[in-house]
NUKE-840896 format. One record per residue (C-alpha): residue number from 1; residue in three letters; chain; x, y, z. Coordinates in steps of 0.02 Angstrom, whole numbers, plus 32768, in hexadecimal, padded with zeros to 4 digits. Each point is the difference from the previous one (the first is absolute). Last residue first. Layout:
BEGIN
> NUM, ALA, A, X, Y, Z
...
END
This chain:
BEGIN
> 451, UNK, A, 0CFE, CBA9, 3140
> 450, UNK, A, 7F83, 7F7A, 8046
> 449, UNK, A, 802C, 7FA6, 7F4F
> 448, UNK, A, 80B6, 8010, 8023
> 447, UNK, A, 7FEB, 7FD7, 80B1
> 446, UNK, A, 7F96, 7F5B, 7FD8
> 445, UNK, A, 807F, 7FCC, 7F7C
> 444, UNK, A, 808B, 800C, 8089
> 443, UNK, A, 7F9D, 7F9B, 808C
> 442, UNK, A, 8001, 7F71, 7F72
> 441, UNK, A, 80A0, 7FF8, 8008
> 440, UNK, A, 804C, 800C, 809D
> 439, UNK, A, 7F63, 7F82, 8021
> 438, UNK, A, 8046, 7F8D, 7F8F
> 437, UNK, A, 80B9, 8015, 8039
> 436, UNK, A, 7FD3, 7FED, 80AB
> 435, UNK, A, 7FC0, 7F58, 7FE9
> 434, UNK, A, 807F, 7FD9, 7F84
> 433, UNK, A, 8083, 8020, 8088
> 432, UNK, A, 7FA3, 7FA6, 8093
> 431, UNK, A, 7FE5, 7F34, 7F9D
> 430, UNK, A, 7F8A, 7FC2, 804B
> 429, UNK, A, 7F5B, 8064, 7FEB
> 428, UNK, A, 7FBB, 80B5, 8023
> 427, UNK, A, 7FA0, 806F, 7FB6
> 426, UNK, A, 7FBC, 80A8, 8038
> 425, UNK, A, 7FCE, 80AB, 7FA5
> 424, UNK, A, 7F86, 8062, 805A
> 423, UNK, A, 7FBF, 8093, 7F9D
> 422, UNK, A, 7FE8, 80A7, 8070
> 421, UNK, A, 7F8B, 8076, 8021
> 420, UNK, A, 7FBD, 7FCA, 809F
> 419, UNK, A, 7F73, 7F90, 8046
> 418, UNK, A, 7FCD, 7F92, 7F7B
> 417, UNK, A, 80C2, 7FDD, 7FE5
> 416, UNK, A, 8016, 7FF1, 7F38
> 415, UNK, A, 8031, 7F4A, 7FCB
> 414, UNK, A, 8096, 7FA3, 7FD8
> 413, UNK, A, 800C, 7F3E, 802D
> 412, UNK, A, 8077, 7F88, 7FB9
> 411, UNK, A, 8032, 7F50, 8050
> 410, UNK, A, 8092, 7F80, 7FF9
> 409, UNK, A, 8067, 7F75, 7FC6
> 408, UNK, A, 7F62, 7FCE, 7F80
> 407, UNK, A, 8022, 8089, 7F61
> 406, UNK, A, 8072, 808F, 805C
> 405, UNK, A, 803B, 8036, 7F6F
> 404, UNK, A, 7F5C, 7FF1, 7FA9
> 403, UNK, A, 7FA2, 8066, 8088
> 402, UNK, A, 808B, 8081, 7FE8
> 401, UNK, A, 7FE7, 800F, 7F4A
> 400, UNK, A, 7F42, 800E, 8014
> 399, UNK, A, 8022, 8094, 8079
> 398, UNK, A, 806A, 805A, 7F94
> 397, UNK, A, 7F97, 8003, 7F66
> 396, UNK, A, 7F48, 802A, 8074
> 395, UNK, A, 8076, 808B, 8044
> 394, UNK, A, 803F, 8039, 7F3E
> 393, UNK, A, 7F4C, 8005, 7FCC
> 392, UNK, A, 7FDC, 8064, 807C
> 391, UNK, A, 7F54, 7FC6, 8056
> 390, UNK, A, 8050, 8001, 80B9
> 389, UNK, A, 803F, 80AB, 8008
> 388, UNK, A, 7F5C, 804A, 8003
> 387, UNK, A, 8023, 80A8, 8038
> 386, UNK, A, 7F72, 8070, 8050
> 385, UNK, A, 804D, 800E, 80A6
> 384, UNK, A, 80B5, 8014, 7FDF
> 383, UNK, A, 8071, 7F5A, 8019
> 382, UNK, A, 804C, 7FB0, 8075
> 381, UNK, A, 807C, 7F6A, 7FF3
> 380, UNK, A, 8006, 7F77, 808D
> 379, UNK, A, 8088, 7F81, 7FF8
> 378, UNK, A, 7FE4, 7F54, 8048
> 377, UNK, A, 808D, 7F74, 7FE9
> 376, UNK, A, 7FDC, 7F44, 8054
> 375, UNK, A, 807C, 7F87, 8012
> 374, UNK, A, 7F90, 7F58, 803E
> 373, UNK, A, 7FEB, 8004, 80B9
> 372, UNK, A, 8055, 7F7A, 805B
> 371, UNK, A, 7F65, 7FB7, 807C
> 370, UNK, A, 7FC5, 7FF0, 8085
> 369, UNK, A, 8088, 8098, 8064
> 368, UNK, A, 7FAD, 804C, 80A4
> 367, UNK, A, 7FF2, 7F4E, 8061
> 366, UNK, A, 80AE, 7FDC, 803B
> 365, UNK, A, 801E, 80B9, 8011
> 364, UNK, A, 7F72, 8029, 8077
> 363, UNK, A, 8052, 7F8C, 8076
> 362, UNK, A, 7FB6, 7F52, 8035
> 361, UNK, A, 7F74, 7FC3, 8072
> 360, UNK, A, 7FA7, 7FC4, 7F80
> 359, UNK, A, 7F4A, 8030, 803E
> 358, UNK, A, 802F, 80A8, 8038
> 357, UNK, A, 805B, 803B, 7F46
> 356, UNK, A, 7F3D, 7FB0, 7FC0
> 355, UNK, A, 7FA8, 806D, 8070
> 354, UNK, A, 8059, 8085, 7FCA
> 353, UNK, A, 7FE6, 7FFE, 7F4F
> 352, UNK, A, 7F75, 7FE7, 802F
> 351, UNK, A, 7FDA, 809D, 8067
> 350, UNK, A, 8066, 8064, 7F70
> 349, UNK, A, 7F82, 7FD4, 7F8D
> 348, UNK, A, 7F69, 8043, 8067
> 347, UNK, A, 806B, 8093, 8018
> 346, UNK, A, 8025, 8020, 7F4D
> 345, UNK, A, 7F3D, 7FDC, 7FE0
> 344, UNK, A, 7FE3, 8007, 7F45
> 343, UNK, A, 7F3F, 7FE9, 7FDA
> 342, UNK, A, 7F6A, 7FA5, 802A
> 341, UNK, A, 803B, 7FCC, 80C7
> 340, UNK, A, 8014, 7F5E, 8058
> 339, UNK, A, 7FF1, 7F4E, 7F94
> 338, UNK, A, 802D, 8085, 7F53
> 337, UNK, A, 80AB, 8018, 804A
> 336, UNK, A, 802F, 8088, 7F8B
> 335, UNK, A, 80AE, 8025, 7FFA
> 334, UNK, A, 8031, 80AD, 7FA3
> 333, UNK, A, 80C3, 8006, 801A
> 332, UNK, A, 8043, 802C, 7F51
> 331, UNK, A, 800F, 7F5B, 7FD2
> 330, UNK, A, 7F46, 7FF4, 7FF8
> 329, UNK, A, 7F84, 7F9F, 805D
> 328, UNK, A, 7F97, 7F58, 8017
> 327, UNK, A, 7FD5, 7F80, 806F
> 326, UNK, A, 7F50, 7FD1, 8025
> 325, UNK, A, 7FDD, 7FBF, 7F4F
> 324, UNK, A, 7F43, 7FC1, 7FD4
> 323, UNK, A, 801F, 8013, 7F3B
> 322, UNK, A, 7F89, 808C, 7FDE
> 321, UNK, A, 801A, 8056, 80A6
> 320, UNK, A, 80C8, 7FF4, 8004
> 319, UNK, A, 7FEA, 8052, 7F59
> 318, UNK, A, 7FB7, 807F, 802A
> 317, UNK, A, 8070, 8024, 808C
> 316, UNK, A, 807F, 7FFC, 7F8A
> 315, UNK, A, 7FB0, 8085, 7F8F
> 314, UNK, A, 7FD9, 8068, 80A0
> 313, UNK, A, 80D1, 7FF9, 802B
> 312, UNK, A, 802C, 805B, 7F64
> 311, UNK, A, 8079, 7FD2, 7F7A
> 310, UNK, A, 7F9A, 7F7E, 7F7D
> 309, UNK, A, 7FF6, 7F46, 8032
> 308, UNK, A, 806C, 7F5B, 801D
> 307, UNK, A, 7FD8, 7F64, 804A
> 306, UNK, A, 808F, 7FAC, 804E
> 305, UNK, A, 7FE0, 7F3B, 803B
> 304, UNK, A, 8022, 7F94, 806D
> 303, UNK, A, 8057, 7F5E, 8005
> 302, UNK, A, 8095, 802B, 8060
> 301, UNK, A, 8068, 8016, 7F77
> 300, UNK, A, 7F89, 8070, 7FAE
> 299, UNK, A, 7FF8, 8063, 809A
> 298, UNK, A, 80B5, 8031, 7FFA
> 297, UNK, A, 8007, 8007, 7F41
> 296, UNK, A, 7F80, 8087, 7FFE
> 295, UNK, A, 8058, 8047, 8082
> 294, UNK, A, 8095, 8019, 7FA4
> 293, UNK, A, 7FAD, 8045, 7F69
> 292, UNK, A, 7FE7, 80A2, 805D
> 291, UNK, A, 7F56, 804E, 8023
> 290, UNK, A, 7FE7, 8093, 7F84
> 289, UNK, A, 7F74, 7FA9, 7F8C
> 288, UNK, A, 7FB1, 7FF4, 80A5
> 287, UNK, A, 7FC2, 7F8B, 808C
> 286, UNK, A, 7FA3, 7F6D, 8039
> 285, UNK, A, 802D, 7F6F, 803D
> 284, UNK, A, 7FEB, 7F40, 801C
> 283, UNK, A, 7F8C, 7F7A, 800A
> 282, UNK, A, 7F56, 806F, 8019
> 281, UNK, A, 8012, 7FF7, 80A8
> 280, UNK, A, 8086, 7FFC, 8085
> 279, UNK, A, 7FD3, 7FC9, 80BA
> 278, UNK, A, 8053, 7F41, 7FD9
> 277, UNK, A, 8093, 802E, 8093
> 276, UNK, A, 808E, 7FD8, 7F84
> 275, UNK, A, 7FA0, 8060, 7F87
> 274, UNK, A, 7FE8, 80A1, 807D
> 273, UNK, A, 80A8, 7FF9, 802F
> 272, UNK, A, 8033, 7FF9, 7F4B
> 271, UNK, A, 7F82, 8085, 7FB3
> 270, UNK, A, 8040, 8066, 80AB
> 269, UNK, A, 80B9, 8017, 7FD1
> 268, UNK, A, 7FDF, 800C, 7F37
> 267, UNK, A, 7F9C, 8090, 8023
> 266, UNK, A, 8078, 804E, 806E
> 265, UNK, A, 809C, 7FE5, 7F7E
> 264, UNK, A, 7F7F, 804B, 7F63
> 263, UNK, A, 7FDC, 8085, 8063
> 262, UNK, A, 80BB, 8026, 802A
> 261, UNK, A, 8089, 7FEF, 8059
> 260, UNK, A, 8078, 8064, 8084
> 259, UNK, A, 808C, 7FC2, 8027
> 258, UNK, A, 8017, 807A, 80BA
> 257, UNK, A, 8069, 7F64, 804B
> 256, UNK, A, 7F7D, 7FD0, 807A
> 255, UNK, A, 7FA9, 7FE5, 7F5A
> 254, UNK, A, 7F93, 8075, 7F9A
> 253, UNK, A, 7F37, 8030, 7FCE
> 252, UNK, A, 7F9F, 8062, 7FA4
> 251, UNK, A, 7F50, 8028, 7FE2
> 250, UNK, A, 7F68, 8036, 7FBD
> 249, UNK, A, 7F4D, 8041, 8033
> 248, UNK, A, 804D, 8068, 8077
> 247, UNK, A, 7FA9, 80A9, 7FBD
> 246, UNK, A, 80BE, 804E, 7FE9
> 245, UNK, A, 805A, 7F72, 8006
> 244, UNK, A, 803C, 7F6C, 8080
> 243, UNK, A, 809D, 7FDD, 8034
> 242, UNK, A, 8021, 7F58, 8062
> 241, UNK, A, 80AF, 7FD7, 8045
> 240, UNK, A, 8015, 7F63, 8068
> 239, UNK, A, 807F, 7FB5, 808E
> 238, UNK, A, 803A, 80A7, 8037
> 237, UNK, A, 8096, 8034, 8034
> 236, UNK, A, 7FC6, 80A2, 8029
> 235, UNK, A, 8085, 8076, 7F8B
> 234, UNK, A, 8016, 7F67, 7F7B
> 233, UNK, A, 7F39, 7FFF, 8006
> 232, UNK, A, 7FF9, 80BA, 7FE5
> 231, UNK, A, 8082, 7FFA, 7F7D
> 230, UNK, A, 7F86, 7F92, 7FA6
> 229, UNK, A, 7F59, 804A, 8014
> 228, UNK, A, 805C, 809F, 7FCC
> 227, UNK, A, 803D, 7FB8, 7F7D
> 226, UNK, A, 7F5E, 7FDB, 7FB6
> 225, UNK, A, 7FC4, 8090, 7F9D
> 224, UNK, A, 7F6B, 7FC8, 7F95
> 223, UNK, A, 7FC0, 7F93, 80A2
> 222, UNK, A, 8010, 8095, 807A
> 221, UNK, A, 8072, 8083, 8017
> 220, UNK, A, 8070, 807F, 7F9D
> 219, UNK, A, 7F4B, 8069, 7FFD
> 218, UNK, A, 7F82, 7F89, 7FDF
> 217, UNK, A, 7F97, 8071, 8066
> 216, UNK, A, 805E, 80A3, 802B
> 215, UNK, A, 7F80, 8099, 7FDC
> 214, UNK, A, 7F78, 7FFA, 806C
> 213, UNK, A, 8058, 7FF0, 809D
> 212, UNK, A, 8017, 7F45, 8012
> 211, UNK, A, 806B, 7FBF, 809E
> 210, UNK, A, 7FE0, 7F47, 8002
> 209, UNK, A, 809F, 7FD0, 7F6C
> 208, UNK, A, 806A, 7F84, 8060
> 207, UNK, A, 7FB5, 7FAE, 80B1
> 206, UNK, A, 8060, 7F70, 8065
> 205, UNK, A, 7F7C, 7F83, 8042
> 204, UNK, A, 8033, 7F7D, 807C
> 203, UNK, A, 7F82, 7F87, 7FC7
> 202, UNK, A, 7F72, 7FBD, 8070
> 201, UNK, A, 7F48, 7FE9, 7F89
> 200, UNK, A, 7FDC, 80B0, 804B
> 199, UNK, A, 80B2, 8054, 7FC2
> 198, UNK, A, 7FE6, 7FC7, 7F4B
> 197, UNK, A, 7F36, 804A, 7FFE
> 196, UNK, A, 803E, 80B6, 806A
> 195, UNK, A, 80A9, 800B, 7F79
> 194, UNK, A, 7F8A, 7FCD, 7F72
> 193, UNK, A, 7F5D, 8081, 8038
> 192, UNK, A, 805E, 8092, 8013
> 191, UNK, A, 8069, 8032, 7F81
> 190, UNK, A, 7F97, 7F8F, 7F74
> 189, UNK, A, 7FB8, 8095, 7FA2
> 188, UNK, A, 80B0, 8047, 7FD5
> 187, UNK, A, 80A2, 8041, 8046
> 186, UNK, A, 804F, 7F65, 7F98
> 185, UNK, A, 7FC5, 7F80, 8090
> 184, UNK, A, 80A8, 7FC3, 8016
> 183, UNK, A, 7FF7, 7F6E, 8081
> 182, UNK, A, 8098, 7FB3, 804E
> 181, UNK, A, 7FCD, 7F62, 804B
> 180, UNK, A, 8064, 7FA9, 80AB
> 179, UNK, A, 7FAC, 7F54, 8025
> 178, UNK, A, 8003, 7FDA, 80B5
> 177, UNK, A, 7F45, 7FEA, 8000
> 176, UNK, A, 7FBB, 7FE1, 7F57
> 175, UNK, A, 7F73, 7F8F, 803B
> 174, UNK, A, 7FBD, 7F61, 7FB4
> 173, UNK, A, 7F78, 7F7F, 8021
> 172, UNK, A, 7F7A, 80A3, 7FD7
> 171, UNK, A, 803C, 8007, 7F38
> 170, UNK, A, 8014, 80B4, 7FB2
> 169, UNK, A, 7F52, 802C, 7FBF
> 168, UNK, A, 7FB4, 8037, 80A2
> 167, UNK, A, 807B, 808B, 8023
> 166, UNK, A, 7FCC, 805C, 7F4D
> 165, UNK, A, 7F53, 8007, 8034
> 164, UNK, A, 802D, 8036, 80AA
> 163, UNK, A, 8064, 8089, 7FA7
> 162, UNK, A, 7F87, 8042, 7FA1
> 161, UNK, A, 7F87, 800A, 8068
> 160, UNK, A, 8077, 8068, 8061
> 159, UNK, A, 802B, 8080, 7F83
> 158, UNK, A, 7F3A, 801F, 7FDA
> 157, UNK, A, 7FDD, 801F, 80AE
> 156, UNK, A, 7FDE, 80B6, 7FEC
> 155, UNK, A, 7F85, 7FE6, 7F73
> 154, UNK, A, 7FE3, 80B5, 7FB1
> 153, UNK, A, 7F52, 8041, 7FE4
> 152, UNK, A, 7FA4, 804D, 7F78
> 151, UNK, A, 7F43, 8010, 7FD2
> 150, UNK, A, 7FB9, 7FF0, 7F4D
> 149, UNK, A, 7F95, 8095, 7FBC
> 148, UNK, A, 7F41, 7FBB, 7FEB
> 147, UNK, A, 7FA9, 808C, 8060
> 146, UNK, A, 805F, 8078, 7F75
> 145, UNK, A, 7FAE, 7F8B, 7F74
> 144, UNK, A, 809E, 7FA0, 7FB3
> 143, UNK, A, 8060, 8035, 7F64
> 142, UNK, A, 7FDB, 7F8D, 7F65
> 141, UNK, A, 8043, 8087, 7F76
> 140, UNK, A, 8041, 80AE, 8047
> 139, UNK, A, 80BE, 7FDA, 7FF4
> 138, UNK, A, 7FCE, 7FDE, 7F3C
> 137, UNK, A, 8031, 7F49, 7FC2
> 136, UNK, A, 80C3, 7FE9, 7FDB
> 135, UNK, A, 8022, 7F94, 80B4
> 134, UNK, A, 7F4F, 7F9C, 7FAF
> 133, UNK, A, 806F, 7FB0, 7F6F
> 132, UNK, A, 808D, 7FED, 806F
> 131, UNK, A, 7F9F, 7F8E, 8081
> 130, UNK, A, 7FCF, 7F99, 7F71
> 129, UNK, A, 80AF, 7FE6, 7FC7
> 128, UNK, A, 8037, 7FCA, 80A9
> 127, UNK, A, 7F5B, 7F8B, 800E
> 126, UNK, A, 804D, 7FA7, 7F69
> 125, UNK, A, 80B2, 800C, 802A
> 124, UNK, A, 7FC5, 7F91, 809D
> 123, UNK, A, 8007, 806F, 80C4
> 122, UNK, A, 8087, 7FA6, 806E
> 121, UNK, A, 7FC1, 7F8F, 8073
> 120, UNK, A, 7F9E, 8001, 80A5
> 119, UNK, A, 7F4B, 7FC5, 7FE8
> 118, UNK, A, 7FCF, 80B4, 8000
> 117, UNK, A, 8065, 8029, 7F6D
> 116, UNK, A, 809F, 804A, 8027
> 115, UNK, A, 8040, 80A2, 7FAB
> 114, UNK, A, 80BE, 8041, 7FFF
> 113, UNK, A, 800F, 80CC, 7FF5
> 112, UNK, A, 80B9, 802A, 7FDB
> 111, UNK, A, 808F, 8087, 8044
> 110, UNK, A, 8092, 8036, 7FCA
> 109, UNK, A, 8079, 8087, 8050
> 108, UNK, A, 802B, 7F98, 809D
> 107, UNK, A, 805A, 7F83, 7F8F
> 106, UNK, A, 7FC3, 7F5D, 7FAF
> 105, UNK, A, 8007, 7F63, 806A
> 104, UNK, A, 7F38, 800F, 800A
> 103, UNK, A, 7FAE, 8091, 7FA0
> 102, UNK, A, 7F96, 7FFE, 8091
> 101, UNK, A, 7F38, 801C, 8026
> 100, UNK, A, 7F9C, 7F72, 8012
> 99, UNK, A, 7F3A, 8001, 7FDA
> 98, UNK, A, 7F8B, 7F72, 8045
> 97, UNK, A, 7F47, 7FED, 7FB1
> 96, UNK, A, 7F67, 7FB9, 8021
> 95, UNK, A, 802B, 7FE2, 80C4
> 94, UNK, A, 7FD3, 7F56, 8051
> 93, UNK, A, 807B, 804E, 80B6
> 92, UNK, A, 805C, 7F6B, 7FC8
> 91, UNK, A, 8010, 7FE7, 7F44
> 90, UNK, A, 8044, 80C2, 8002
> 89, UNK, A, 8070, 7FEC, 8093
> 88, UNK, A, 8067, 7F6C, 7F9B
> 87, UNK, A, 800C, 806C, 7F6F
> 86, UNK, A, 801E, 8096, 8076
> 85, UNK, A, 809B, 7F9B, 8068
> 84, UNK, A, 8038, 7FB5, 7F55
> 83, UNK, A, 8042, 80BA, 7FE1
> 82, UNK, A, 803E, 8024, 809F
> 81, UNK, A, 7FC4, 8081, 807C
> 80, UNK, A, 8014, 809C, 8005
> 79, UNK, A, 7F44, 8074, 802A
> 78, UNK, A, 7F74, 7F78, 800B
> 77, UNK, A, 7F96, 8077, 7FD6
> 76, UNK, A, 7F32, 7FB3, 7FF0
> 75, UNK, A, 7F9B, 8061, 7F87
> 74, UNK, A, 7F33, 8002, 7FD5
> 73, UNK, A, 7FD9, 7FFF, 7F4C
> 72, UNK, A, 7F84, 8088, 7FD4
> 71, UNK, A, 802C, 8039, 7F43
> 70, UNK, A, 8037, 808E, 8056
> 69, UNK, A, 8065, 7FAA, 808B
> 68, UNK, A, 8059, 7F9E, 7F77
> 67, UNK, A, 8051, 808E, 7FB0
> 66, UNK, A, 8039, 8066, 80A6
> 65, UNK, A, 8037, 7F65, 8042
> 64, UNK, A, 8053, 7FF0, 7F88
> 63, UNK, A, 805C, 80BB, 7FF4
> 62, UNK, A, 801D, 7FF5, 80A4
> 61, UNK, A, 807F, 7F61, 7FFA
> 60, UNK, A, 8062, 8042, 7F65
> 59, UNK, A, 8031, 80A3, 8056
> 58, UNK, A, 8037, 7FC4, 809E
> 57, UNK, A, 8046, 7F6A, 7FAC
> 56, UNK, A, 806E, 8061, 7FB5
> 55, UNK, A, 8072, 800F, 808B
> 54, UNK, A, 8021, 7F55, 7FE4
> 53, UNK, A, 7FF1, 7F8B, 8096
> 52, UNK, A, 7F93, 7F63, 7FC1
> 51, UNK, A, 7F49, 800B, 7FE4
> 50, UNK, A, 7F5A, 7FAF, 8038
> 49, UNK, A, 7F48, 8016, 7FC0
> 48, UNK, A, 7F5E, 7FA1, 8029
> 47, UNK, A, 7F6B, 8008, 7FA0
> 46, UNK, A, 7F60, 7FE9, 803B
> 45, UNK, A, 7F64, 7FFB, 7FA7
> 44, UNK, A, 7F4C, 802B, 8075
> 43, UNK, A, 7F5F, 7F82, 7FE6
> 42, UNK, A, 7F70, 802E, 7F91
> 41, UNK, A, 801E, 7F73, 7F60
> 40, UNK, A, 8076, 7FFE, 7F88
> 39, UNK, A, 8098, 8054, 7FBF
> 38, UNK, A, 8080, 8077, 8043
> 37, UNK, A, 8087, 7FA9, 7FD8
> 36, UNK, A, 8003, 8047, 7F58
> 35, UNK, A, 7FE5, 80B9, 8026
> 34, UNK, A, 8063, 7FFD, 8084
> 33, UNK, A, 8098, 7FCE, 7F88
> 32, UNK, A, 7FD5, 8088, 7F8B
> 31, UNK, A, 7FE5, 8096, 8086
> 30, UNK, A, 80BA, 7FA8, 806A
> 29, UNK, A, 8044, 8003, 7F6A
> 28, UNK, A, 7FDA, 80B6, 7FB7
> 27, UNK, A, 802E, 803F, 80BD
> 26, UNK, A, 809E, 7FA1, 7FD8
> 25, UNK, A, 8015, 804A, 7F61
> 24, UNK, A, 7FD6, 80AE, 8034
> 23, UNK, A, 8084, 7FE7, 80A7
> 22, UNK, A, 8092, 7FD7, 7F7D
> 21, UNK, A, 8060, 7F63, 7FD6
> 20, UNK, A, 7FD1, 7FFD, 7F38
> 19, UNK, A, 8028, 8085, 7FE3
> 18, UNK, A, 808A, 805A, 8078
> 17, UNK, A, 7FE4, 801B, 80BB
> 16, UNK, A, 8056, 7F76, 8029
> 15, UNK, A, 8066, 7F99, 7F71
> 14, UNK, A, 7FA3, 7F77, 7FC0
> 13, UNK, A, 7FA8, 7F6E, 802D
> 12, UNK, A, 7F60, 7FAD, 7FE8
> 11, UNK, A, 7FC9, 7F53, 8004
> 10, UNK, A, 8085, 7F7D, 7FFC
> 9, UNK, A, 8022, 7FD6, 7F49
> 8, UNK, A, 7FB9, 8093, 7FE6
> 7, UNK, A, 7F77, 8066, 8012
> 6, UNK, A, 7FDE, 80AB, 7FB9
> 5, UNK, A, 7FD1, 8002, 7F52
> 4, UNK, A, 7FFF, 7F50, 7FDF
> 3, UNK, A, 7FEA, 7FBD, 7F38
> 2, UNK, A, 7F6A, 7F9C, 7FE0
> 1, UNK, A, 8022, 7F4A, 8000
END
């Protein structure tokens, strides 16, 4: 595959106002992307665009329209709304093309540009790479006649679609009345619609992280910061936590205790609800390299399986396609629910989650723990743009050595992030020491050859 100049694992993301996050490159995207989904026939392209609560969004969101009003797309603002929200918006008002705009759990002073085909999912590497080649045409090539310009509008009801469409996914027989749920919406794109969603199926809702100002999303909140979700539910005395991210297309969760788990934990939650109820498909799960051996176990005892893909939720979604899964995720939080929505939903997720804490009738904390995770050591080394760690001789040495230490007690993985500089390096296995020894390690080689 041809290399990617912008895109990522998931689509573009940088620091605002610095290449590759600035208003040329968007108004380069949204000229390059029009220009593809533009195709065939008389009738007007849509696009529809939402965003989370960056103050960089202001510049971003312009600049697109800007690009795909000239090539004479017409534009529908959503203004925030989650990330699943526009993939789910995009298949439903039959748009060509949906555009998100978040850096997700990252901080205020990122920002990304996601693309959604118009059936709902995540743009392939292919089209990615075609949409590149045309973002490095001239700004003058393909623009519309000036009767042809596209027209803008924003959607004030977007919010509220959204939530009905959320609403209708969490069973009718049962109601979360008398439930107490802490929500931390990280100050993001989900500050509105998951308090109004949880409160309208009958929770008493208590609300963490719905003040954004432009500057504090994932700010000591939210699904990458999750002790406020906790102390908040010691504070309340809440029966559930749920923290959601930046574009709320992940989650969180903890006990009435404030335990908080992980992806891996909430997948492994509704795989077994939805077994013991015959509603999952594709005889198991899917999720990452990343996804703790524990779970595999877990569903592997139960007769299901753990398939296993590259980091990045639209590489398990593919793979849900292929092999007709309808659970799958990352430990990270991304849960895609393939039966409701084409992409991570944290507030879809959290809704079962729920539903199942309703349907047995017993305390978060009976239900929160599946499974004993397998020790697990992550350390994340950065390196200078331009450095390529990862084809030292002395890396490739140390990594071979650790994957014959840990022979069949455990698992290796060390790759570079596809959204920052850094190289990941996990393993994890039985025994905790060597496991931290190996990626001690071989996190020291990488450092040496970053140097």
């Amino acid at each position: 595959m041809a290399k990617r100049a912008y895109f990522g694992t998931d689509g573009i993301r940088g620091q605002a106002n610095r290449h590759p996050m600035t208003a040329e490159v968007a108004l380069r995207v949204g000229l390059a992307a029009g220009k593809m989904f533009r195709s065939g026939g008389d009738r007007r392209h849509l696009v529809v665009i939402g965003k989370d609560t960056r103050l960089s969004g202001y510049m971003i969101e312009p600049a697109l329209v800007a690009g795909f009003t000239s090539v004479g797309m017409d534009v529908r603002l959503f203004g925030p709304l989650p990330t699943p929200g526009v993939a789910m918006m995009t298949r439903s008002m039959r748009a060509d093309l949906g555009v998100m705009i978040s850096a997700s759990h990252n901080n205020y002073a990122d920002n990304g540009i996601k693309l959604f085909g118009p059936d709902g999912y995540k743009l392939s590497d292919e089209m990615e790479l075609r949409i590149e080649a045309l973002m490095d045409e001239g700004l003058q090539e393909g623009l519309a006649e000036p009767t042809e310009l596209g027209r803008v509008l924003r959607v004030d009801d977007a919010q509220a679609r959204y939530v009905e469409i959320v609403k209708a996914t969490f069973p009718r027989r049962l109601s979360l009345n008398g439930l107490r749920v802490v929500i931390d919406c990280a100050n993001g794109a989900a500050y509105r619609v998951a308090p109004t969603a949880l409160y309208e199926l009958g929770a008493e809702v208590k609300e963490v992280g719905v003040s954004p100002n432009g500057f504090n999303i994932n700010e000591d909140c939210g699904s990458t910061a999750p002790k406020a979700m906790s102390r908040a539910v010691r504070e309340y005395r809440a029966d559930i936590g749920i923290a959601l991210d930046g574009d709320a297309d992940r989650l969180v969760i903890c006990d009435e205790k404030g335990q908080v788990v992980d992806g891996d934990q909430i997948m492994a939650i509704i795989a077994a609800a939805w077994a013991e109820d015959e509603r999952l498909k594709g005889g198991g799960v899917v999720a990452t390299v990343m996804s703790n051996l524990g779970l595999e176990r877990f569903l592997g005892d139960r007769g299901m399986k753990l398939e296993r893909t590259s980091v990045g939720d639209r590489y398990v979604m593919a793979r849900m396609r292929e092999g007709g899964f309808n659970l799958g995720g990352e430990q990270s939080g991304h849960v895609i629910l393939s039966d409701f929505s084409t992409t991570g939903d944290g507030l879809i997720a959290a809704l079962q989650v729920l539903a199942v804490l309703v349907s047995a009738g017993k305390p978060m904390s009976a239900l929160a723990r599946q499974f004993e995770p397998v020790p697990q050591t992550l350390e994340n080394v950065r390196f200078s743009n331009g450095a390529k760690p990862l084809e030292a001789a002395q890396v490739k040495a140390a990594i071979a050595e650790g994957e014959a230490r840990l022979n069949s007690s455990g698992r290796l993985v060390v790759r570079a992030s596809g959204t920052e500089p850094l190289i990941r390096v996990m393993a994890e296995g039985d025994d905790p020491k060597l496991v931290a020894q190996v990626v001690r390690e071989i996190a020291s080689a990488v450092k040496q050859a970053a140097a």
